[in-house]
Every structure is written in C-alpha cells, then in structure tokens.
N, C-alpha and C positions, 0 to 999 in steps of 0.2 A: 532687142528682138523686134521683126517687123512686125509681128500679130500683134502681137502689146501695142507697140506705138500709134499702129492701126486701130486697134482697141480704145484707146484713150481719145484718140483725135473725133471718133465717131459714136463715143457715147458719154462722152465731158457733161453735156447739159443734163442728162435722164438721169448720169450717177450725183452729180450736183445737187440736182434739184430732191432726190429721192433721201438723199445723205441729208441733207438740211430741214427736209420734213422729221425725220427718225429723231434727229438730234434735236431739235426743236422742242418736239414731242416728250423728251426725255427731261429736258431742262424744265418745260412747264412743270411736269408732274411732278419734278422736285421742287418746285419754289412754293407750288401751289401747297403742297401735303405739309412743307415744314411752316406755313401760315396757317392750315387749318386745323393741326394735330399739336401744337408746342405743348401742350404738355404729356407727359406719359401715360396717366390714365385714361386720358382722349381717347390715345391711340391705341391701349389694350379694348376698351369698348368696341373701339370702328371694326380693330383687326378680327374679333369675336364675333360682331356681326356678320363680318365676311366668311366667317367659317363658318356658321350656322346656315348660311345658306345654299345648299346642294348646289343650284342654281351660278352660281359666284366661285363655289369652288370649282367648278367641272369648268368655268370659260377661263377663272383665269388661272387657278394653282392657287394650296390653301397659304395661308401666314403661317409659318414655324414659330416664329418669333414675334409674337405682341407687341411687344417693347420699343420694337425695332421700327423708328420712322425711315430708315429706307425700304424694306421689306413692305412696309405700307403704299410708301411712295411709288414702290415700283411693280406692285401686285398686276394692273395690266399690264404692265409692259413685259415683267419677265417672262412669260411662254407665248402670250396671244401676239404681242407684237415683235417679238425674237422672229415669227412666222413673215414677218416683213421685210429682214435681212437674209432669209432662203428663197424668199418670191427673187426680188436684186439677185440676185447669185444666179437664182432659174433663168430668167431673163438675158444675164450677159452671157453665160456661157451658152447657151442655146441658140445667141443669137452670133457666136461666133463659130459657133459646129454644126449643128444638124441645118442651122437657117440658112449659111455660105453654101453647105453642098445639097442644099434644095433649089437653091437659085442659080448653081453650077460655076458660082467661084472660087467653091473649093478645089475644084475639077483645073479650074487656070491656073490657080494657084502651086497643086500638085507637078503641073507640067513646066516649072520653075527650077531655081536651086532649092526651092524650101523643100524638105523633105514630107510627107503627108501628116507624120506624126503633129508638126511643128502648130498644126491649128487648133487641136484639142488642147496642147502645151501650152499654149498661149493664152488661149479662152480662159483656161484654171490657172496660170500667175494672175491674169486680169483680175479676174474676179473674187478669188483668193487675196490678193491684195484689198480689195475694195474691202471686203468682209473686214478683214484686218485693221481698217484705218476707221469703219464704224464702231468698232470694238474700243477705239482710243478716243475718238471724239466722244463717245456715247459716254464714257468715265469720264471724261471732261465734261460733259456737260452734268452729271450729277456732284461732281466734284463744286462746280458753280451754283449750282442749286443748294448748297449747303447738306449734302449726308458723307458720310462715312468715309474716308479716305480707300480703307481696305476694302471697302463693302463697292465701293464704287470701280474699283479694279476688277475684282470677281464680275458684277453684274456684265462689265463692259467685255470681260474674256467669253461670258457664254452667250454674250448674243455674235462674236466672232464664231465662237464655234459653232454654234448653231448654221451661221452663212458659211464656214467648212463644208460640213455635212452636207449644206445645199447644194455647194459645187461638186460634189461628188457625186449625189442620186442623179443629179441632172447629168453631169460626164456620163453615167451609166446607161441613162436613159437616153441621151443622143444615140449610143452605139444599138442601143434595142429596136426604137420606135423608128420610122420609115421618113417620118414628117417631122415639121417645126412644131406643128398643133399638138400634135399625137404624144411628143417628147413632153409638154408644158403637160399636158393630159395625166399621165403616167407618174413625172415628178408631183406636182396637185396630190396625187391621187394616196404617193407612198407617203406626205407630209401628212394630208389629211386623215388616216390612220395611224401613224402617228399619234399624231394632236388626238385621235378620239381615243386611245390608248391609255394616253399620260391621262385624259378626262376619267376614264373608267377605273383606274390606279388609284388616283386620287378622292376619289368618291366612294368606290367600294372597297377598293383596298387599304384604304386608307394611308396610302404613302408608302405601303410594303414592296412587296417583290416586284408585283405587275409594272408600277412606273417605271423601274428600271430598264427594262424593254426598250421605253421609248428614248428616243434623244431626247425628245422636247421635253422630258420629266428631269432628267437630266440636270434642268435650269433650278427647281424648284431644292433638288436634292441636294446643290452645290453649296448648300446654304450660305449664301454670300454674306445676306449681314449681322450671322447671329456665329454660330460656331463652323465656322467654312472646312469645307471636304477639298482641300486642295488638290489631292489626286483624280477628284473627277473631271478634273480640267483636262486631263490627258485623254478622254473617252472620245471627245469629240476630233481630235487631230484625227486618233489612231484610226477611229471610223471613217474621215476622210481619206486615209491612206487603203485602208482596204476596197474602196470605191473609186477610187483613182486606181490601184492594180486592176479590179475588174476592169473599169471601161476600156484600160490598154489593151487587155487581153483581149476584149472584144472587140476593139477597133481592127485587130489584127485580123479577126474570122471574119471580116466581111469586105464587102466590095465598097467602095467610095461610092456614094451617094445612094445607096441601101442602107438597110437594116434589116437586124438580124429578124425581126417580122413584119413582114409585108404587108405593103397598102393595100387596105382591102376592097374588093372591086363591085360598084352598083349593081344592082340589077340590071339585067340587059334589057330589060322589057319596060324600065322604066317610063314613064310620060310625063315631058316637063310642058305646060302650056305658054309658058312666060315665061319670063325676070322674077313675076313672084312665086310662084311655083319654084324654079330656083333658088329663091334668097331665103324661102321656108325649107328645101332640100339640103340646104347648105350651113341654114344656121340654127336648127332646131334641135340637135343634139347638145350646141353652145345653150341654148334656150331651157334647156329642161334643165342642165348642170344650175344654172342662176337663177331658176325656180326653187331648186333646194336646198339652195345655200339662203334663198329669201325665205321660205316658210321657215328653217332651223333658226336667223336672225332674227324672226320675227316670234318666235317663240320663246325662243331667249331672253330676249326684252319684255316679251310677258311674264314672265318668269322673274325676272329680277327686279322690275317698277314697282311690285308692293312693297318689299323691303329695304326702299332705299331711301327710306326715313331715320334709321337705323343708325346710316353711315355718320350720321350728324346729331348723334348724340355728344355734343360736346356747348362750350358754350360758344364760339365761335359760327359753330353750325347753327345754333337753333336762333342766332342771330339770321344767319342766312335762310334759313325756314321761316320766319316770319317777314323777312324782305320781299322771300317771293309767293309770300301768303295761304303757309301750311304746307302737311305734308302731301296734300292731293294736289297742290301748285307744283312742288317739286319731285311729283310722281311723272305729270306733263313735260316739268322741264329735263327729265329724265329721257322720255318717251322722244320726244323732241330732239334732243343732243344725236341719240342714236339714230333714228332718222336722218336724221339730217347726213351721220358717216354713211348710212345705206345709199343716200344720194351719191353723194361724194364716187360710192363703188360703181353705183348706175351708170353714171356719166362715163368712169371705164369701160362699161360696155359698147355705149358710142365710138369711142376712140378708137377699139378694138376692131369694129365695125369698119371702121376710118384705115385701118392702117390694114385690114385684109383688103381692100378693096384696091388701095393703094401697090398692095402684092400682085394681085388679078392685073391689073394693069400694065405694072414693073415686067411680068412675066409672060403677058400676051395672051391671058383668059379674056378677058375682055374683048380686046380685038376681034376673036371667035366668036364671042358673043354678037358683036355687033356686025358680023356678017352675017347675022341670020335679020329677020324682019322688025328685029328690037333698035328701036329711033335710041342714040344718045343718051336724050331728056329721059327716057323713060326707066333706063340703068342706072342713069344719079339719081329719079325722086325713089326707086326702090332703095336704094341706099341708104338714102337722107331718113325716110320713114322707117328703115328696117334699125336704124340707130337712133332715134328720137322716141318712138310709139312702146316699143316693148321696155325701155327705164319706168312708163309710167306704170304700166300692167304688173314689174315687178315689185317698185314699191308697195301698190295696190295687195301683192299677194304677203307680201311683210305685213302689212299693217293688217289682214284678216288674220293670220294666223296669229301676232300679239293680242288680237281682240279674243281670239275663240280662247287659249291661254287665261288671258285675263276674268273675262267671263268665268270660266270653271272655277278659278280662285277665289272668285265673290259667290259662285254660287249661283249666279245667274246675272240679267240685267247685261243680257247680250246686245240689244240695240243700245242700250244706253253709251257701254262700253264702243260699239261700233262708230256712233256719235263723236265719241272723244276719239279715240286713234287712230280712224283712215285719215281725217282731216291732214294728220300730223303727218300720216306716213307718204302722202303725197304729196307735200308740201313743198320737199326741197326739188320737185320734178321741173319746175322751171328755172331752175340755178342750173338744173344740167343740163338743161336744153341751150343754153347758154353757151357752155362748154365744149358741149359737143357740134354745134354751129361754127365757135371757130376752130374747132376740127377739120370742119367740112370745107368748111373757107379756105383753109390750109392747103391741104387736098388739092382743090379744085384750081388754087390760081399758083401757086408755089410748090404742089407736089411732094410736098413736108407736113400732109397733115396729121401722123401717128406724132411727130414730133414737138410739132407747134398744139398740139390736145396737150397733150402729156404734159408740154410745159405750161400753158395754162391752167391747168387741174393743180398743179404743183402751188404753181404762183395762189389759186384762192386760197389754196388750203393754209397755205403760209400765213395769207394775210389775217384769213378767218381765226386763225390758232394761235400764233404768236405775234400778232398785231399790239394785242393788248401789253403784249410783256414787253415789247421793243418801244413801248410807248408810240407808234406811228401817229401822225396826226390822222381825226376821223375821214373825213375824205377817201385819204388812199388806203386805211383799212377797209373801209365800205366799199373799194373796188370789186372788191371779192363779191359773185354772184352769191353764193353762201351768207353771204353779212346780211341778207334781206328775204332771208328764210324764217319766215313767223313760229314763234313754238307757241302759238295757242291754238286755237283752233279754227280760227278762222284764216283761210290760204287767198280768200279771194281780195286780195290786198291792191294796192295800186303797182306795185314792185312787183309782185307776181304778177301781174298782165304786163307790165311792160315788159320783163323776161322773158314772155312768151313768147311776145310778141316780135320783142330782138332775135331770140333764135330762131323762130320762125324766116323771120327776112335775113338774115345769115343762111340757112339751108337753102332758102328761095335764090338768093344769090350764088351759092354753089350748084346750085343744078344746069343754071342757066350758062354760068362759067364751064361749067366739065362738056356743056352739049356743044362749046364754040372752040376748045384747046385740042391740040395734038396729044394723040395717044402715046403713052410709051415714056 
C-alpha cells in the first residue's frame, strides 16, 4: 500500500527511536525490581506500601498481587506508561490524516488513483502495526528481564491494546476537529479523563465498577501476573473497532479538509503589536494546558516524596538508604529523578515550539509575517525565546506546587521546604536548553529541526537511562545533557553554566542562520 510504505519511509527514526525508549524502559524496570525485591517478603512489604498510599495508587494502579514481582516490577509502567503507546499512535495517525489535509496533500493525493478513504486506511494499518510490535518487544523485554513467561505476554498485549484504542480516538478525532492541533487537543483530552477515571475507580472505588469504564483500568483488571482475565483482552480490539466504524462514518459526512467542527474564528477587533504579541496570541492556550499539567506533577511528587522510604523496606534497600545517607537523601533523590523526567517533558515543549514554526514557514505564515515591518532576526529571536524562557517558568511552577504539598505534609517549614525543591526543580532547565538549541539549529540550517530535537531528546534519554545497563563506557554515557543534572541542591555547577551557555550560542547561531536562508 503506498500510505504505509510512505508511512514507514517518513517516520522510521521517531518510531525507532520512541520503540527503543518504551522497551528499554521496560527491561530496566525488570532487571532492576528482580535485584532489588529477590525475596518474597521484600516484595509483599514494597507492594503494601504502595497501596497504602492514595497518592501511588491514583498515578499508578494498585498491586493485586503482593507476591507477584512482576506486578511489582511493572506498577508504573502498567497504566502511566501504556499512556506513552496511545501518545505514538496519537502522533502517527494524526500526522498521516488531519496533518496531510491541513497542509493540502491529502487534497493531491485525492486527485490521484488513491481513493480518499486510502489515507485514513493507512494511517490505522501504520500505526496499528507499530502498537502491535510494541506489544511484542515490550514481552521481550520483560521476558529478558527475568519475570513470568505468561505474565509477560499479558503485560505486553495490553499496552498493544491500549495503542489500539489510541488509533482509534485519534481516527475519530481527525474526522471531528478542523486542525492538527485541535485533533492532538481532543485525543489528550478523552485519554486524560480517561486516566483521571481509572485514578478515581481505584481510589474510591476501590477496583469496582467505576474502573471498568476506563480502557486504561482495563490494564490493571487484566490481572496479568497473578490470576489473568483473558477475556479482557478482547475489550480493547472490539473498542478499537467501534472507533474505526465511527471515524469512517464520519469521514463520509464531511468535506476533505474540514471537519465536522469548525475552526473557530478571532476576534475581528483584535490588536497584534508585534511578533510578541503574536507568539503570546498563539501559544498561550499551549501555555496554560502545561501549567496544569506542571502544578498536577508537581503535586504528585509532593505527595509521594515522604513515603518513599517505605519502598525500601528490605535489606537490599536499606543498604541503598544508607549509600545515599538516609531517608531525607533518598526523599531528594526522589525529588530529583522526577524533575529531572519534568525536564525531559520541557524540552518537548521547545521542539514543539521548533516544529510549529517549521509549519508557519512550510505553509507560508511566515512569509506574511514578514511582509509586514517585522526584520527576520526579530521572528527567530521570538521563537528561540518563546521555546527556551517558558521550560524554565514551568519547571519553576512544578517545583512551588511540590513545595506548598510538602509543606502541608510537615505542617509547615514552607521556606525551608522552598529551599530544598525549586533548586531541584529547575535544575534540569539547562539540559533542555541544550536540546532545544539543537532543535533550533535544525530548523534554522537543515529545515528538519522537529526531527533532529526529537531525535536528540530521544538519544539523551537513551543514554541517561539505559547507559548503565548497556554497560556504555562513561564518556559517551555522559553525552547525555541529562547525565549532568545535579540532584542536590545546588544547580549552580560548572556543567550547568556551560549548558547554558552552549544553548545559548546554539539559539544565538539559529537566529542569525534563519535571518540569512531562503523561506519555504
């Protein structure tokens, strides 16, 4: 089929690269759990801590099974990170439907032998497929990790299903939403109810009727490694099948390059004075969405730092409690760790940044732009600074809301608290300024900077994460901007300023590049 093959050809590195973080991710967490849990009472301990904590139950789904070092092993990953095989899913088909007939190649395409259906069809084998083959490495890799043969089959089938489902709300939501944005908007929107669903099922409901609603409770229900519900394997197809009829149905009631609700239109009266007046007009409703996804992470993490002394009730553990010198060390390196992913998300926003602007351009906003009295220069440093400035303000509002949390938890001893976790929460802001410079770099001399970010962002996290397990020598582990992220509290390091200072002269280099290149 030519979508597919076109499919494949043009999104090889982003599924690559995405497939190898997940998998990676999956195999640490097994090697890790069956080192730090061998024996079984370890493991009924950790698993009892994690249900005792509201907190731990609501992010990640509770343990059924005690016993069970895979269920242990794979406590975040079974619902929070399943969330990362329907993002992939969101992404390809989105970006083979609503994105082609926003950019009006679906429209050439259409005026072809391909019939119109043939692109929606394609996008969902594509991606469909991808799901599918995470589903198989992801059991391989717990399989290598040493858990459960059967348990590792289940886990690996429902984070397939899980990226089913995603191709499906996503099919649905191209045919609805008008835009590329609007369509990621929508999907986001039905996951993340969802996810808050299965959260409220499991905490209040305690595992009853309510979860079942959600797909994403779904993961927890199928009890993979204790007494498995093999029929609930089939929930997730047949929901993609009912979501694959609607989008058809609705491809059908609407006109190629619409949707069935319309782009909604500014105010006429509007007054833009600039580039920044624009680039606030434009990316402030992005802005407020990742404000509340930063105070909710950074609540969360307040919320789960005191009791993560807990998890290391064993003797293995409280060897590693006194390595890193108690439980208030390994509250920090708690604190720390997750920071650190909240960076990781930051630097997305950069990229993001990177790859709309790259659209603006692709499309001929720009151009427009720059027939009015706005110099070049002045359109890449808003750029460069509208993707660089606000990672840091986010981390910033993670790290007060972890504090005010924390705070409450002790009772008070709010500066103190402030003390300890802004430090950490802006810590990783010059790793991603890093990131996002060769984004911009990208961008600005090769015109591939959505792709060359992503694949960079990819590559640290690789190296940051599973460095240690590939045995890498140190060097090219510490490639990784990441690897020279402080978890104490002091950020103002010699590696933090030169970080800065690299993406700095990376942006300062892109700007200057975009002010002297041909548009388009």
């Amino acid at each position: 089929m030519i979508v597919v093959r076109s499919a494949v050809r043009r999104d090889r590195l982003l599924v690559g690269a995405w497939v190898a973080v997940l998998v990676g991710l999956v195999y640490a967490s097994a090697a890790a759990t069956t080192d730090l849990y061998p024996d079984p009472a370890d493991r009924v301990r950790a698993a009892e801590a994690i249900d005792r904590s509201t907190a731990l139950v609501a992010l990640y789904g509770p343990i059924l099974d005690p016993q069970s070092v895979g269920e242990l092993a794979m406590t975040k990953l079974t619902v929070l990170y399943a969330l990362a095989v329907a993002a992939l899913a969101l992404v390809l088909v989105r970006r083979h439907t609503r994105s082609e007939e926003e950019d009006g190649r679906a429209e050439l395409l259409a005026s072809t032998a391909l019939r119109r259906r043939s692109l929606l069809t394609g996008a969902v084998v594509w991606a469909g497929a991808v799901t599918l083959a995470v589903g198989a490495l992801t059991t391989g890799a717990c399989l290598l990790g040493g858990l459960p043969a059967r348990g590792s089959v289940l886990f690996g089938a429902s984070w397939a299903g899980v990226g089913l489902v995603g191709v499906g709300l996503t099919a649905v939501a191209a045919q609805i939403a008008s835009t590329a944005r609007a369509t990621a908007a929508l999907t986001l929107g039905v996951l993340a109810a969802a996810y808050a669903l299965r959260a409220l099922g499991d905490v209040v409901d305690g595992g009853g009727a309510l979860g079942w609603i959600s797909p994403l409770g779904w993961t927890t229900r199928l009890r993979a490694w204790s007494e498995p519900r093999w029929w609930v394997l089939l929930l997730w197809p047949l929901l993609a099948l009912v979501l694959l009829g609607v989008a058809r149905v609705l491809e059908q009631r609407r006109d190629l390059g619409a949707g069935l609700i319309g782009e909604r239109l500014g105010r006429a009266d509007g007054v833009l004075a600039g580039p920044w007046s624009l680039a606030w007009r434009t990316y402030r409703a992005s802005l407020l969405g990742w404000t509340i996804a930063m105070v909710a992470t950074g609540a969360v993490t307040g919320a789960l730092a005191p009791g993560v002394g807990d998890l290391l009730d064993t003797g293995t553990g409280r060897d590693v409690l006194r390595t890193l010198g108690g439980r208030g060390a390994l509250e920090e390196a708690l604190l720390a760790a997750i920071f650190a992913f909240a960076g990781i998300a930051v630097a997305g926003w950069g990229i993001t940044l990177v790859a709309r602007s790259a659209a603006d351009d692709a499309r001929g906003r720009s151009e427009l732009l720059l027939a009015t009295a706005v110099r070049r220069e002045d359109a890449a440093r808003v750029t460069a600074v509208a993707a660089i400035v606000p990672p840091l303000l986010l981390l910033a509002v993670a790290g007060v809301s972890a504090t005010l949390v924390l705070a409450v938890g002790d009772g008070g001893g709010l500066l103190g608290r402030a003390r300890q976790v802004l430090p950490l929460a802006v810590a990783p802001w010059p790793a991603a300024v890093v990131i996002i410079g060769i984004a911009l770099v990208g961008g600005a001399w090769w015109r591939r900077g959505p792709t060359i970010g992503w694949s960079a962002l990819a590559g640290a996290v690789i190296l940051e994460d599973l460095g240690p397990l590939l045995d890498l020598p140190t060097p090219i582990a510490r490639l990784s901007p990441f690897a020279h992220v402080p978890t104490s509290g002091d950020v103002v390091t010699g590696a933090q300023v030169a970080m800065t200072l690299l993406g700095a002269l990376l942006a300062l280099a892109a700007v200057r590049r975009f002010a002297r290149r041909d548009l388009g």
